[in-house]
C-alpha positions as CSV (number, residue, x, y, z in Angstrom):
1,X,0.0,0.0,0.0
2,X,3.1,2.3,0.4
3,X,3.2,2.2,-2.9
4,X,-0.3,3.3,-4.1
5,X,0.0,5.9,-1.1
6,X,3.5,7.0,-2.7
7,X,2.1,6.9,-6.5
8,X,-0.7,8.8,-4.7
9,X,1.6,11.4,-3.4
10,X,3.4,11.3,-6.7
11,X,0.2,11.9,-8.8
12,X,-1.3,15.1,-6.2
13,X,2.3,16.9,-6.4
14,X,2.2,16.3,-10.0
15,X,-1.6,17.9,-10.3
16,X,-0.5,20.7,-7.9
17,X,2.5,21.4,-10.3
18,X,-0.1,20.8,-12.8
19,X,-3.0,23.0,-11.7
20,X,-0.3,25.7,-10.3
21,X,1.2,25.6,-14.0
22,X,-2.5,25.9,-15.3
23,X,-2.8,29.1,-12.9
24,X,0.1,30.4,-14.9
25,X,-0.9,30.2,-17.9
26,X,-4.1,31.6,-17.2
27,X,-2.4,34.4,-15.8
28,X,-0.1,34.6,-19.0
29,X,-3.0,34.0,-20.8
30,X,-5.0,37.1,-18.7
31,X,-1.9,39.4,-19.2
32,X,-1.7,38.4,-23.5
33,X,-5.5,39.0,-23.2
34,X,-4.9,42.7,-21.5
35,X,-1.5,43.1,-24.4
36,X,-3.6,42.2,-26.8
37,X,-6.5,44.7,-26.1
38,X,-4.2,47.4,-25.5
39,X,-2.4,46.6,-28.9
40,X,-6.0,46.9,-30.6
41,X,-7.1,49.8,-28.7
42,X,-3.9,51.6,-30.2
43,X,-4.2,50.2,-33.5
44,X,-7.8,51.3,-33.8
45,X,-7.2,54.7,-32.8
46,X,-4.0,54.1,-35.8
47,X,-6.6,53.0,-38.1
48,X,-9.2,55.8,-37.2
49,X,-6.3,58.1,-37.7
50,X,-5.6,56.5,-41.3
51,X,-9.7,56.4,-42.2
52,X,-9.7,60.4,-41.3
53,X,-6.7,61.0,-43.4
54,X,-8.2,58.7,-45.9
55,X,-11.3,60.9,-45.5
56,X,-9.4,64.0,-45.6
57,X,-7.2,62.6,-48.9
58,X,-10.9,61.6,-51.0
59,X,-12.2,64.9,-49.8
60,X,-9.5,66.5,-51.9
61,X,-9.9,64.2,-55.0
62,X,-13.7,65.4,-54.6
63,X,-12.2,68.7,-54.9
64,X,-10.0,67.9,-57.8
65,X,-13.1,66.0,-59.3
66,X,-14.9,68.6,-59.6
67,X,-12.4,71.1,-60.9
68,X,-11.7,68.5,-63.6
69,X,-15.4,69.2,-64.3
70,X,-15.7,72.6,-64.5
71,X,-12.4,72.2,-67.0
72,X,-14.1,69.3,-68.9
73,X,-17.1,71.9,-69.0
74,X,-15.1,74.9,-70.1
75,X,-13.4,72.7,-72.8
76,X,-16.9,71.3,-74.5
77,X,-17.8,74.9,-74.6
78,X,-14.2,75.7,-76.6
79,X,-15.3,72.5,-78.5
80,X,-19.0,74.1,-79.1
81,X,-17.2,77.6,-80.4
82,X,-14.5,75.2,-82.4
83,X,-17.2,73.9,-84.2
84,X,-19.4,77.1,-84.5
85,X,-16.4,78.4,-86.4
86,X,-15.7,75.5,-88.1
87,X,-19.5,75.5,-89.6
88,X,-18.6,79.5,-90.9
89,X,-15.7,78.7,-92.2
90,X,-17.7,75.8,-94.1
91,X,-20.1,78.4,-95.2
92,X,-17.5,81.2,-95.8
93,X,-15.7,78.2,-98.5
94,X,-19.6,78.1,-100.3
95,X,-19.6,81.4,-100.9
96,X,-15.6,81.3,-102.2
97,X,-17.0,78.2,-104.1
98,X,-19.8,80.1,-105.5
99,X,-17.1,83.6,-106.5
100,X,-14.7,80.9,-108.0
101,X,-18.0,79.6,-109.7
102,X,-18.3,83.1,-111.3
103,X,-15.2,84.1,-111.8
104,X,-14.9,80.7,-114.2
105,X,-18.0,81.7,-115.6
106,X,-16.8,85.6,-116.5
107,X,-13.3,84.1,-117.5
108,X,-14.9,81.9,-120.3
109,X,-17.4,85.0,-121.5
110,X,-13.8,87.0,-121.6
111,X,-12.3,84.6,-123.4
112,X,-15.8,83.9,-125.5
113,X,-15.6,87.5,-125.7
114,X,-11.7,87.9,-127.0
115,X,-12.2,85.2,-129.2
116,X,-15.4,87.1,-131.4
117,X,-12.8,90.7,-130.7
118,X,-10.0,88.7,-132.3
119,X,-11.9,87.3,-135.2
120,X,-13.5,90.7,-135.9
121,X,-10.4,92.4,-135.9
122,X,-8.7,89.5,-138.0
123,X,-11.8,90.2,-140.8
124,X,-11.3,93.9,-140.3
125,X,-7.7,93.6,-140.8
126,X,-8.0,91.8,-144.1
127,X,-10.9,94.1,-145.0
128,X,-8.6,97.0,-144.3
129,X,-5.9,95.4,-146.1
130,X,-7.9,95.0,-149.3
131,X,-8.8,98.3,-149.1
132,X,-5.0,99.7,-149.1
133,X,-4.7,97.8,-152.0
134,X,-7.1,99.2,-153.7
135,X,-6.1,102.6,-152.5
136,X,-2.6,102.1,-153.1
137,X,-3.9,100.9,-156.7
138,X,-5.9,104.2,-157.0
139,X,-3.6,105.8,-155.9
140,X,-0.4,104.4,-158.0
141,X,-3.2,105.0,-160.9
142,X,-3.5,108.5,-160.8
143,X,-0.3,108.9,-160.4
144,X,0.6,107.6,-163.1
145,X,-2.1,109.2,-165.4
146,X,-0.9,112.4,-163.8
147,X,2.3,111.9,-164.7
148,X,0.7,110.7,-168.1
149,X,-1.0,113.9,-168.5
150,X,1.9,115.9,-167.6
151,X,4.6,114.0,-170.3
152,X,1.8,114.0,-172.7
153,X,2.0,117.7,-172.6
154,X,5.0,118.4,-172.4
């Protein structure tokens, strides 16, 4: 019986080394729980820091948003006056079109016109030139009856 009172003895120091080890890791245990809180108590006031500057930083891009759109705004209103001017200018080359148009037209009832001068003047030349002739003939004529008239006299 020694025995089971010594295996007896053996087993209740054992469960008090046991149960006072058990107390120590509930303590450790207790303490990591009281870490551990404190640790997430400081990184949620970190991460409440980083969701205002988070905040802060989208607040800005909101600003920047909405400068992009009063740009984006001003530049579809250059756009608007591009193609305004544009759409003159496209009229402004119809009526260009439409002198050129005229201008062709006038140039071929000059040169219509030139053509019926030139052939005119051609026929009037050669009218004119017949007529010399003849006058020169006339002329070479009576100049030589006058010069008939006066050998034959004297």
């Amino acid at each position: 019986m020694v025995r089971v009172e010594e295996r007896v003895a053996h087993l209740e120091g054992q469960m008090n080394e046991l149960s006072q080890g058990l107390s120590d890791v509930r303590e450790a245990i207790h303490h990591l729980e009281q870490r551990v809180d404190l640790q997430f108590g400081t990184v949620g006031s970190q991460f409440n820091s980083v969701d205002a500057r988070f905040n802060a930083v989208d607040a800005r891009f909101e600003v920047i948003d909405r400068r992009f759109d009063s740009v984006d705004r001003r530049f579809e209103a250059v756009d608007r006056r591009f193609e305004a001017v544009d759409r003159h200018f496209e009229a402004v080359d119809r009526q260009f079109a439409a002198v050129d148009h005229r201008f062709d037209t006038l140039d071929r009832r000059f040169d219509t016109l030139d053509d019926k001068v030139c052939r005119q003047f051609d026929a009037l030349d050669s009218k004119v030139s017949r007529q010399f002739a003849w006058l020169v003939g006339i002329v070479v004529s009576a100049i030589v009856a006058a010069m008939g008239a006066v050998l034959s006299r004297g």
